[in-house]
C-alpha positions in Angstrom: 0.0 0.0 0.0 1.2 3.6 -0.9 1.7 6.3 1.9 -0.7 8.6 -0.1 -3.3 6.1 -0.9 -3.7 5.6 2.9 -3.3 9.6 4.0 -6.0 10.3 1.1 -8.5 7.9 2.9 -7.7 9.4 6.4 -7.6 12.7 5.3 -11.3 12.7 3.4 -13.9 14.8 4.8 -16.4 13.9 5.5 -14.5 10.8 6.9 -15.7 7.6 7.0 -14.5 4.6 8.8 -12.9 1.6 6.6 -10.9 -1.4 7.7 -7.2 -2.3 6.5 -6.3 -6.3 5.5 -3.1 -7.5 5.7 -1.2 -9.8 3.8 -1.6 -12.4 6.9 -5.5 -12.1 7.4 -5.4 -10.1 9.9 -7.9 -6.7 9.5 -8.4 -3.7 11.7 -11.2 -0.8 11.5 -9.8 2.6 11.6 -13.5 4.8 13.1 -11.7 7.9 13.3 -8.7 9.5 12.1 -7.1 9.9 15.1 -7.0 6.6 15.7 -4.3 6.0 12.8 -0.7 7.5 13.3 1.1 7.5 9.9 5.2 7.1 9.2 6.9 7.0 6.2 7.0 2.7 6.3 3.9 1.8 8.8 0.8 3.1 10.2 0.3 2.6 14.2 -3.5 1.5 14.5 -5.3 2.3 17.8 -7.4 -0.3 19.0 -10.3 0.5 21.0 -10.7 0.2 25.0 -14.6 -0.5 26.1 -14.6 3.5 27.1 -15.6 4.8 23.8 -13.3 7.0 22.0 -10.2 5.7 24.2 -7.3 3.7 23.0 -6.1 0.9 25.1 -3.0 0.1 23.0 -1.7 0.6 19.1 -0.3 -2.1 17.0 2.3 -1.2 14.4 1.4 -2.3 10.9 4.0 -2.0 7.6 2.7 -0.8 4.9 4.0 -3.3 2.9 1.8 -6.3 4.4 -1.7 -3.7 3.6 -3.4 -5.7 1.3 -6.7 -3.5 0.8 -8.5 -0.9 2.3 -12.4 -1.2 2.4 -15.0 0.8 3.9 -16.1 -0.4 7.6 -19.2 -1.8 5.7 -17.4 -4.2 4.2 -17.5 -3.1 0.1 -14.0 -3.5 -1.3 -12.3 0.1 -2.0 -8.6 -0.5 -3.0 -6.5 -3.6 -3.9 -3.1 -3.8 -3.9 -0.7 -2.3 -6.2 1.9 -4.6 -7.6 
């Protein structure tokens, strides 16, 4: 996954929430932007506490291993670019 194609998603307005897949299965929902922390290579991904709108911890995904991103609703937005 590109840097841009990512910032573009977080960066839309109105924003909408969207899950990321990874090349191992693995998904996560981003629900608001602040919830995503972007670096040149990765994104850190908060993951949500049971408080609303609190982050217990952030898990550190390379954007290498991003397979798609999709809205939260599940319809496919952006494959891979080879």
């Amino acid at each position: 996954m590109r840097l841009s194609e990512l910032k573009a998603v977080l960066g839309k307005q109105p924003f909408e929430p969207f899950r990321i897949r990874l090349s191992n299965g693995d998904e996560y929902v981003i629900r608001h932007p602040e919830f995503a922390l972007l670096t040149k290579t990765s994104v850190f991904v908060g993951l949500p506490s049971r408080r609303e709108g609190i982050t217990d911890h952030a898990v550190q995904v390379d954007l290498l291993h991003v397979v798609t991103i999709e809205p939260a609703n599940g319809t496919r937005r952006s494959p891979r670019k080879k």
